[in-house]
N, CA and C atoms as a LAMMPS dump frame, in Angstrom:
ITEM: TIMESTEP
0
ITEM: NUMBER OF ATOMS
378
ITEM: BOX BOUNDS ff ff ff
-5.0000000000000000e+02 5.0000000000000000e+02
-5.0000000000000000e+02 5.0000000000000000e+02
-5.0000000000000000e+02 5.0000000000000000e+02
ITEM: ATOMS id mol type element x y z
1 1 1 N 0.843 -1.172 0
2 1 2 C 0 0 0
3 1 3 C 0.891 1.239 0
4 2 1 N 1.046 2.123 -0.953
5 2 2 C 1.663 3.546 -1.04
6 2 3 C 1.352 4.429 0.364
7 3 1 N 1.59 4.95 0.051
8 3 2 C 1.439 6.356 0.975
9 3 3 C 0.008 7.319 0.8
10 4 1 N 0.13 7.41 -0.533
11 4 2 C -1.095 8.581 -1.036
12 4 3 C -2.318 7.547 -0.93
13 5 1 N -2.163 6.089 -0.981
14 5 2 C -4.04 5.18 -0.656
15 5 3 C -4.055 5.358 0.932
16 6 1 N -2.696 5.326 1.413
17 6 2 C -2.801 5.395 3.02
18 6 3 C -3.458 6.459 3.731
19 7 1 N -2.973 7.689 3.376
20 7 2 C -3.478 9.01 3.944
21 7 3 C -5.254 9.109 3.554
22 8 1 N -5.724 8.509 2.144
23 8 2 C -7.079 8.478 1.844
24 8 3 C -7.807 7.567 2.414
25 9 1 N -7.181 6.434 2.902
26 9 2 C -8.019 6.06 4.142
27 9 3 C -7.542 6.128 5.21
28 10 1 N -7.069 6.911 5.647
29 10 2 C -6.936 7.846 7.05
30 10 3 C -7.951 8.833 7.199
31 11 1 N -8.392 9.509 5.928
32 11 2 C -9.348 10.524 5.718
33 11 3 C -10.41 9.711 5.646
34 12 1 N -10.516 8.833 5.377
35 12 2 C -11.618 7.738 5.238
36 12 3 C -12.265 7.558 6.447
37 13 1 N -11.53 7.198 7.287
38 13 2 C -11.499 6.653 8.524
39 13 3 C -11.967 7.733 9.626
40 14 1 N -11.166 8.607 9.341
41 14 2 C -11.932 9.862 10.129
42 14 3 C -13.461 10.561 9.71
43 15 1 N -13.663 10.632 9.082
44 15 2 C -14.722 11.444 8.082
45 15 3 C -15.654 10.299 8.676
46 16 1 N -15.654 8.684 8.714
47 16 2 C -16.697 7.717 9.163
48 16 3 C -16.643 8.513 10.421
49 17 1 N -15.779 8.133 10.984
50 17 2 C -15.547 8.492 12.749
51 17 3 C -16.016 9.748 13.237
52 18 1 N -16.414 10.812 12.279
53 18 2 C -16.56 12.286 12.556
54 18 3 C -18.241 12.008 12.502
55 19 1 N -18.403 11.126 11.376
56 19 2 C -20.385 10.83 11.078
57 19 3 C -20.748 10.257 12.6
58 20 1 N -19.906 9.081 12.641
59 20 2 C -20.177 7.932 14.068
60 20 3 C -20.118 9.095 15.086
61 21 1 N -19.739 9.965 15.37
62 21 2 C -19.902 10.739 16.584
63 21 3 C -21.188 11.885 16.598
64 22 1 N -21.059 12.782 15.285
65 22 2 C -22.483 12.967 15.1
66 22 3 C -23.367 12.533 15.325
67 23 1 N -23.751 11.347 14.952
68 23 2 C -24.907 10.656 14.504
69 23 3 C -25.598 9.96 15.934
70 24 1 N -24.236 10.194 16.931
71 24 2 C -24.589 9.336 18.22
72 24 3 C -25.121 10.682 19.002
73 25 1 N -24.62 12.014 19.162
74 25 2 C -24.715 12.885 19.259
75 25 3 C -26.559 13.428 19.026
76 26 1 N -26.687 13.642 17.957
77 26 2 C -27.75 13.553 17.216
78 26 3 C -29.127 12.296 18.004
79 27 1 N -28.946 11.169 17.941
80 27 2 C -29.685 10.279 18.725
81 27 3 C -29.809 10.457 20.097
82 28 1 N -28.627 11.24 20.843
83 28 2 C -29.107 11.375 22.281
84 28 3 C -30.142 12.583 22.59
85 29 1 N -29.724 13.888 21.255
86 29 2 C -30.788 14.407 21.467
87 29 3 C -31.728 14.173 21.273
88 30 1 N -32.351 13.264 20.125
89 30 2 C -33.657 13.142 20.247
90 30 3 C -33.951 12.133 21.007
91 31 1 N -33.219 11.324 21.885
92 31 2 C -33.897 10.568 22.952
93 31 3 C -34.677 11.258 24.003
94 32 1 N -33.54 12.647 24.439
95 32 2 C -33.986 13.401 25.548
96 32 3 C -35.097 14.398 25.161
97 33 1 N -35.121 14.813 23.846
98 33 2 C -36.378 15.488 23.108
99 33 3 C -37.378 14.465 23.32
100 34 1 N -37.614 13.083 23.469
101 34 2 C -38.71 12.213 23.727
102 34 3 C -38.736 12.203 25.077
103 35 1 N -38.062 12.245 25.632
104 35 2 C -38.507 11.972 27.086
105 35 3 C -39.068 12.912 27.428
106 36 1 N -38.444 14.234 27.104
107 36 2 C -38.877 15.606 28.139
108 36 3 C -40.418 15.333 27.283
109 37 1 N -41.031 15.258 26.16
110 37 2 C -42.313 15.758 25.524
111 37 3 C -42.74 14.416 26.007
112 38 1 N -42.584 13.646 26.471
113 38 2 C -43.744 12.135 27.23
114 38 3 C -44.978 12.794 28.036
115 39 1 N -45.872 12.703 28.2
116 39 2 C -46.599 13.205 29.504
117 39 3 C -46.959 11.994 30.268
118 40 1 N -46.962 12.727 31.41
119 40 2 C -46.49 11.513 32.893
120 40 3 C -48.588 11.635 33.154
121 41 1 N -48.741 10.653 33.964
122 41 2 C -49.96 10.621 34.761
123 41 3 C -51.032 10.354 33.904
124 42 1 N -52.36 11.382 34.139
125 42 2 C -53.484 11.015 33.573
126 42 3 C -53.149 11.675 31.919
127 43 1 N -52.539 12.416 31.985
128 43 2 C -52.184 12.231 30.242
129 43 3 C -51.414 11.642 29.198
130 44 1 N -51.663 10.611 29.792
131 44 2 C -51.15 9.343 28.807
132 44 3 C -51.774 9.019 27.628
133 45 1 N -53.494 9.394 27.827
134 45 2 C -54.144 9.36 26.858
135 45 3 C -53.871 10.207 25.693
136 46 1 N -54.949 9.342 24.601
137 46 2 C -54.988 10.404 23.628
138 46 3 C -56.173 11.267 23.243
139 47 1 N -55.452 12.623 23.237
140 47 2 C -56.619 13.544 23.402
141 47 3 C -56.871 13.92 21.71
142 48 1 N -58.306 14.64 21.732
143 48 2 C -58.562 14.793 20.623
144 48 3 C -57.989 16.151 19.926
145 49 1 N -57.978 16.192 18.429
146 49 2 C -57.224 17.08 18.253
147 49 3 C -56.704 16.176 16.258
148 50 1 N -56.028 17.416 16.012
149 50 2 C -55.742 16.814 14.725
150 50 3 C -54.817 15.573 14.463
151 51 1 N -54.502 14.446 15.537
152 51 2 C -54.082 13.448 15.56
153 51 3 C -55.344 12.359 15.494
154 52 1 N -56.624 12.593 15.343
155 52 2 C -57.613 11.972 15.456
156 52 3 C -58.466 12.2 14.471
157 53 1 N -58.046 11.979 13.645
158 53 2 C -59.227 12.742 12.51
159 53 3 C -60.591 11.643 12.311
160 54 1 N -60.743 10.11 12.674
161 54 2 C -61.411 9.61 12.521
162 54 3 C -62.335 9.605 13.64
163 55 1 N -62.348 10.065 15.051
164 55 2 C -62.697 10.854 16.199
165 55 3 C -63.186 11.89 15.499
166 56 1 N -62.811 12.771 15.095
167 56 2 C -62.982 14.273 14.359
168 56 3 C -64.343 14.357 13.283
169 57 1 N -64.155 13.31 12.864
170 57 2 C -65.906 12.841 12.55
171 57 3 C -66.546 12.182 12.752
172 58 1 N -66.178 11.4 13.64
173 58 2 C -67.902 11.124 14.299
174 58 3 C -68.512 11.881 15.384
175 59 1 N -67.77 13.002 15.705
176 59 2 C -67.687 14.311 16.311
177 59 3 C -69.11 15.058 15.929
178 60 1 N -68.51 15.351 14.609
179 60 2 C -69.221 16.227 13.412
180 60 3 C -70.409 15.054 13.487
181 61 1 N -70.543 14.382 13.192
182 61 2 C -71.957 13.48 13.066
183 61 3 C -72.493 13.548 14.01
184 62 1 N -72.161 13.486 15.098
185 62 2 C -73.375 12.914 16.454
186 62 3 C -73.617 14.61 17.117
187 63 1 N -72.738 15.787 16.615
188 63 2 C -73.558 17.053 17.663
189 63 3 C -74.831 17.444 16.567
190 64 1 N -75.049 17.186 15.426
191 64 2 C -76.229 18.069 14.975
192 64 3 C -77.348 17.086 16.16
193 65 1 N -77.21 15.937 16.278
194 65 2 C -77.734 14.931 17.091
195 65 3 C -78.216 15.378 18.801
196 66 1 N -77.054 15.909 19.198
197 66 2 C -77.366 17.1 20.635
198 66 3 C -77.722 17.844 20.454
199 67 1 N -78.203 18.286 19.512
200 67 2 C -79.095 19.667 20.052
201 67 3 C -80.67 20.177 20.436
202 68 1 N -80.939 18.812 20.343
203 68 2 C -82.592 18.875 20.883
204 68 3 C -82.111 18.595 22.115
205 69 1 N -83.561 19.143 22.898
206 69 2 C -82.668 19.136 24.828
207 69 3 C -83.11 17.419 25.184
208 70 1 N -82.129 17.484 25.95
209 70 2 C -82.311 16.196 27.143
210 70 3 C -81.522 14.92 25.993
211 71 1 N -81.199 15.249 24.773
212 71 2 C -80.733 14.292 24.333
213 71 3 C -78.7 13.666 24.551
214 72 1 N -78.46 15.134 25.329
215 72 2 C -76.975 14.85 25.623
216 72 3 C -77.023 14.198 26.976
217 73 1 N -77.916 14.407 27.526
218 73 2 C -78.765 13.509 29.206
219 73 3 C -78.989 11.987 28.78
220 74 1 N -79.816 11.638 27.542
221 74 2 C -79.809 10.618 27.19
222 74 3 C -78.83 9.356 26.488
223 75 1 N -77.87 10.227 25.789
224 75 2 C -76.948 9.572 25.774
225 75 3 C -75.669 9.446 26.598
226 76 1 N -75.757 10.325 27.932
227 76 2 C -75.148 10.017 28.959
228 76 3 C -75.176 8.744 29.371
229 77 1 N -76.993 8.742 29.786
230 77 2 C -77.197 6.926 30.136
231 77 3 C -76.861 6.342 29.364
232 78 1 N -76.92 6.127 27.878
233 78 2 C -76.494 5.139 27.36
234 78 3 C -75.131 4.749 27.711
235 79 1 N -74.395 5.876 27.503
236 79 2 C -73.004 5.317 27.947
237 79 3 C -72.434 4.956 29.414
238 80 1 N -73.449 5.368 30.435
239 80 2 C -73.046 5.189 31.694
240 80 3 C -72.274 6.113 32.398
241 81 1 N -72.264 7.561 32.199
242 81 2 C -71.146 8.627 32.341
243 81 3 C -72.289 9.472 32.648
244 82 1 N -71.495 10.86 33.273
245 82 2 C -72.147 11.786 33.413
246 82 3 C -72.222 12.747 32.292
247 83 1 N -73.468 13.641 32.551
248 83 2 C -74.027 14.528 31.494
249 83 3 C -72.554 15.301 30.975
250 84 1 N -72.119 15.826 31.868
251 84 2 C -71.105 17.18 31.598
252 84 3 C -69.714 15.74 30.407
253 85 1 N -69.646 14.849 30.489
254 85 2 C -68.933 13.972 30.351
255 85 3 C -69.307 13.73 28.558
256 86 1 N -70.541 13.777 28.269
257 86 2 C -70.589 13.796 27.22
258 86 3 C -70.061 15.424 26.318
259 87 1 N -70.502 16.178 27.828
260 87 2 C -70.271 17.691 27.072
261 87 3 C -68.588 17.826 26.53
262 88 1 N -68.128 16.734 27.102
263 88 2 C -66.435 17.034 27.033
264 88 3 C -66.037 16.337 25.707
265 89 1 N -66.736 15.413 25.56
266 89 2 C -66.565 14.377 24.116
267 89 3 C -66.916 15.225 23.172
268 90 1 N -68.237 15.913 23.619
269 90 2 C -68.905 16.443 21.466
270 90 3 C -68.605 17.614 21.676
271 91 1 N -68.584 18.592 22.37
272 91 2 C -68.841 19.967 22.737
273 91 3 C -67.941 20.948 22.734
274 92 1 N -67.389 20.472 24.075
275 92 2 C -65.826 21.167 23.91
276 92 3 C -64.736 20.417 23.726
277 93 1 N -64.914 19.108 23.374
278 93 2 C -63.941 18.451 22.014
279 93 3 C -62.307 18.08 23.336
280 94 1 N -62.228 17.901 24.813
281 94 2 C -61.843 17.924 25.626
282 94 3 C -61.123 16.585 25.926
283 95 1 N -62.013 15.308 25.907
284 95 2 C -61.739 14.37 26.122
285 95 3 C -62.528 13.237 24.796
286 96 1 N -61.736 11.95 24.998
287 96 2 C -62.148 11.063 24.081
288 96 3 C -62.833 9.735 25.105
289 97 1 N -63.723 8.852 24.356
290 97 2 C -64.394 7.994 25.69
291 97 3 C -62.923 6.573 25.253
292 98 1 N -63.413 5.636 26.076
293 98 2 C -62.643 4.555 25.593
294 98 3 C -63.153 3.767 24.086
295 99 1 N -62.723 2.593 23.947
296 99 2 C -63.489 2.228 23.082
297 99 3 C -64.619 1.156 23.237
298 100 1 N -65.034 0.803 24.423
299 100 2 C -66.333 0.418 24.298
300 100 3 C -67.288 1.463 24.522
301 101 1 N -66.948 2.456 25.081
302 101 2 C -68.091 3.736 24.608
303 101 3 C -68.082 4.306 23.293
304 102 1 N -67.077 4.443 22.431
305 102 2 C -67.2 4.535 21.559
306 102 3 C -67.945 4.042 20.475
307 103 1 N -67.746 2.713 20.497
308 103 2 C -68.866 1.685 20.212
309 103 3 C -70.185 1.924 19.807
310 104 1 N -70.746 2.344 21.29
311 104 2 C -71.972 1.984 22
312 104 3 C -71.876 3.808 21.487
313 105 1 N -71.674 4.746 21.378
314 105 2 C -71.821 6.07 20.383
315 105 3 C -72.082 5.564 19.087
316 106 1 N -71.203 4.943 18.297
317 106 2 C -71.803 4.507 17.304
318 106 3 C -73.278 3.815 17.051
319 107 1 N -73.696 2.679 17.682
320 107 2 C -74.746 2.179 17.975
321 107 3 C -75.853 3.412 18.178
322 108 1 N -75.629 4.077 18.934
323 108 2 C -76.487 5.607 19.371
324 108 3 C -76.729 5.863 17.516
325 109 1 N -75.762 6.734 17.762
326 109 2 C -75.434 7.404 16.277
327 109 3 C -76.124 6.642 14.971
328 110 1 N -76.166 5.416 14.809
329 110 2 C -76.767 4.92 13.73
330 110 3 C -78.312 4.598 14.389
331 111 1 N -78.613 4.256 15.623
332 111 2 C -80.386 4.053 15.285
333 111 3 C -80.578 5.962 15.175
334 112 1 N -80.095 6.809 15.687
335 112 2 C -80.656 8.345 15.021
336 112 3 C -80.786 8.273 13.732
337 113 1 N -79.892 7.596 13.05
338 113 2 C -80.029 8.541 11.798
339 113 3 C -80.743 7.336 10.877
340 114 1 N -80.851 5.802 11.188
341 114 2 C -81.544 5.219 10.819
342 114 3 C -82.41 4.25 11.7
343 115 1 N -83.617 4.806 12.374
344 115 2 C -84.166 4.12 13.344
345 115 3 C -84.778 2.748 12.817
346 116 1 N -84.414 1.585 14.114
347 116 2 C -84.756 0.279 13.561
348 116 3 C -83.981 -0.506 12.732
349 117 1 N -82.712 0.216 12.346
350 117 2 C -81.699 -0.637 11.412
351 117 3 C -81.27 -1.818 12.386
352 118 1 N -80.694 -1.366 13.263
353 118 2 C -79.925 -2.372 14.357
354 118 3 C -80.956 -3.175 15.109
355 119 1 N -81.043 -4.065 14.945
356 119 2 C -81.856 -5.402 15.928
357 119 3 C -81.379 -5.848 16.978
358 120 1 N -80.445 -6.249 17.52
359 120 2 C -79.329 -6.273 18.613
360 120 3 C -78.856 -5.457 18.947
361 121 1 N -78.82 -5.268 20.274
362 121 2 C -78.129 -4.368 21.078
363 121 3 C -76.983 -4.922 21.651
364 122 1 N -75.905 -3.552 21.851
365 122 2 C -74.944 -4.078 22.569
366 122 3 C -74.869 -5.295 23.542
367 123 1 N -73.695 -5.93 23.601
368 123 2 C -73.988 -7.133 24.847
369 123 3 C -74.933 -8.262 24.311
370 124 1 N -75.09 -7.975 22.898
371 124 2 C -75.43 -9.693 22.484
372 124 3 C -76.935 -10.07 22.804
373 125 1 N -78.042 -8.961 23.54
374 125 2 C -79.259 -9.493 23.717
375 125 3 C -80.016 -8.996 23.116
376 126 1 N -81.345 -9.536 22.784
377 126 2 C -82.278 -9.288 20.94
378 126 3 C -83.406 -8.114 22.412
């Protein structure tokens, strides 16, 4: 091996070694950029918002649905939650339910808009 292939992978060698330190560099920050943006406790969930766009309409579908009175009362019971609880789902867009309420919104949501389609109710009984 000459001299002049030697020095080009010396430059070789460094220039990797200069990336390999970057690049490790680079990964610790965005480890610690993930950690610090984690949220600890009850916001673990996922809230609604433009990460939810399929949330985001059935949103839009079920409030023309609240606005006759006593019907955000009524689908409270259905879901087993309190009134203000639904206000947080359709209203002020606050919180998301799990997904067996979700569900059981859907179920809501389709005998409104087509009463008598569904024959079974949740939980499997006619």
């Amino acid at each position: 091996m000459n001299h002049r292939s030697s020095h080009y992978s010396m430059e070789l060698w460094d220039m990797l070694a200069e990336i390999a330190l970057a690049s490790i560099d680079t990964a610790a920050q965005a480890a610690r950029a993930r950690t610090r943006s984690r949220r600890r406790g009850v916001f673990l969930t996922l809230r609604p918002g433009p990460d939810t766009p399929m949330w985001n309409v059935l949103v839009e579908r079920v409030r023309p649905h609240l606005r006759k009175r006593g019907t955000q009362a009524n689908l409270a019971r259905v879901l087993g939650v309190p009134r203000q609880r639904v206000h947080d789902y359709f209203v002020s867009g606050t919180r998301m339910p799990d997904t067996e309420k979700t569900l059981q919104v859907l179920f809501w949501l389709s005998d409104r808009e087509q009463p008598g389609r569904i024959q079974a109710k949740p939980g499997g009984t006619q």
